[in-house]
C-alpha positions as CSV (number, residue, x, y, z in Angstrom):
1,X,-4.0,-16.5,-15.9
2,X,-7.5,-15.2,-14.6
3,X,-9.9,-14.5,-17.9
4,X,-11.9,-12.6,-15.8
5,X,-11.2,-9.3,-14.0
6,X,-11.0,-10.2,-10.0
7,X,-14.2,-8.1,-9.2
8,X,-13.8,-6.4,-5.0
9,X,-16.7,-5.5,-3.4
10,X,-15.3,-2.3,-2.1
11,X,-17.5,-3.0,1.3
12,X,-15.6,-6.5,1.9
13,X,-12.0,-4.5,1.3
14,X,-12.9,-2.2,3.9
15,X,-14.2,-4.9,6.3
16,X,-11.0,-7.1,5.8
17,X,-8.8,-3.8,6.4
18,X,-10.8,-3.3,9.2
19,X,-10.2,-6.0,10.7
20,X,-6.3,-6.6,9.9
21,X,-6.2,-2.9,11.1
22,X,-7.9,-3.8,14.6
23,X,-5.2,-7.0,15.0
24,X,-2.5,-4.3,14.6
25,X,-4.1,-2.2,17.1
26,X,-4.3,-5.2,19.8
27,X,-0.3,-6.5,19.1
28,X,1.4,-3.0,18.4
29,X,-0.8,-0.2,20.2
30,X,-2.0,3.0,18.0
31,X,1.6,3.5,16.2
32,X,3.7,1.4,14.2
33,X,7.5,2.1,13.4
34,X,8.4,1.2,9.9
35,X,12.2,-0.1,9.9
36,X,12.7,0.6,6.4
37,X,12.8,4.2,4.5
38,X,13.9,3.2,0.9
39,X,12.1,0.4,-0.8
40,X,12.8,-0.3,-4.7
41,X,9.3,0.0,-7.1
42,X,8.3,-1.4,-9.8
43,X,6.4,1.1,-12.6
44,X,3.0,0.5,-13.0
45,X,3.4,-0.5,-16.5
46,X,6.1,-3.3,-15.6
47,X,4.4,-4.3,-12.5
48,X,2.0,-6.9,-14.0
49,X,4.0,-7.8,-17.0
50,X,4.6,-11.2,-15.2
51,X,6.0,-12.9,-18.7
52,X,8.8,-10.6,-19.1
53,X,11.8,-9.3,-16.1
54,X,10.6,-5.7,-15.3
55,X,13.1,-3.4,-17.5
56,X,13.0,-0.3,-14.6
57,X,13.6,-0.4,-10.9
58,X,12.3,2.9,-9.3
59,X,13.1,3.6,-5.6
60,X,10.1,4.9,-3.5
61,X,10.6,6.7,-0.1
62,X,8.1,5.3,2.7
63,X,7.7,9.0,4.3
64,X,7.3,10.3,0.7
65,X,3.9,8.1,0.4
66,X,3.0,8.8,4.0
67,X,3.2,12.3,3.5
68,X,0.5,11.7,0.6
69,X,-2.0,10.0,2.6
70,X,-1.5,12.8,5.7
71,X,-2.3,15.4,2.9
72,X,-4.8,14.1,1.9
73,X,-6.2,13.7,5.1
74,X,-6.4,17.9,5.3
75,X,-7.5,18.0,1.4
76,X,-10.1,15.0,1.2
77,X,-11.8,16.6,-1.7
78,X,-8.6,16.4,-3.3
79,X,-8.5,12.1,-3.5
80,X,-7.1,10.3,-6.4
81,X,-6.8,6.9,-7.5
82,X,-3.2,7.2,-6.9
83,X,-3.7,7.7,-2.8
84,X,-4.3,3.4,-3.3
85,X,-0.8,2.8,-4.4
86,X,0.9,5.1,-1.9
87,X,-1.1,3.7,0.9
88,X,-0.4,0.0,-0.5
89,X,3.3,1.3,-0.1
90,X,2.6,2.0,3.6
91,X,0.2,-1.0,4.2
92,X,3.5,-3.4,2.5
93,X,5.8,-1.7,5.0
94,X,4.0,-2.7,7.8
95,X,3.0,-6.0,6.8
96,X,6.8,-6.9,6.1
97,X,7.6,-5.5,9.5
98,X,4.8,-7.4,11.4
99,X,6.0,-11.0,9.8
100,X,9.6,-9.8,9.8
């Protein structure tokens, strides 16, 4: 295991989501459907603990995190950390539905 912290320039994640965003845009158009609604979660505390079998299974709702990110969208001022997990929740979806 990394020693280290993983250090992200912040300008690089944008670029790659750029661009992984602009493929979508080519293969799907300016929507995607996600097939799934329900997706079990792992708590944040469990989620890393890679040594040990997570001890609580959560279930998340894909329009639940969506409806996050479209707030957000009217609050902007109103950003948290947290808007990264529920848009990884989103971002997951349609990854697993592009490969699927």
């Amino acid at each position: 295991m990394a020693s280290e912290p993983l250090q992200i320039p912040l300008v690089q994640l944008r670029n790659v989501f750029d661009a992984v965003i602009r493929h979508m845009e080519a293969s799907a158009g300016h929507t995607v459907a996600l097939r799934n609604e329900y997706f079990w979660s792992v708590p944040g505390d469990g989620l890393y603990d890679v040594l040990n079998e997570p001890k609580v299974l959560t279930i998340g709702q894909l329009s639940e995190s969506w409806q996050h990110l479209e707030d957000l969208l009217v609050h902007q001022d109103g950003a948290l950390g947290y808007h990264l997990v529920w848009l990884a929740d989103i971002i997951r979806a349609i990854g697993q539905d592009a490969t699927g």
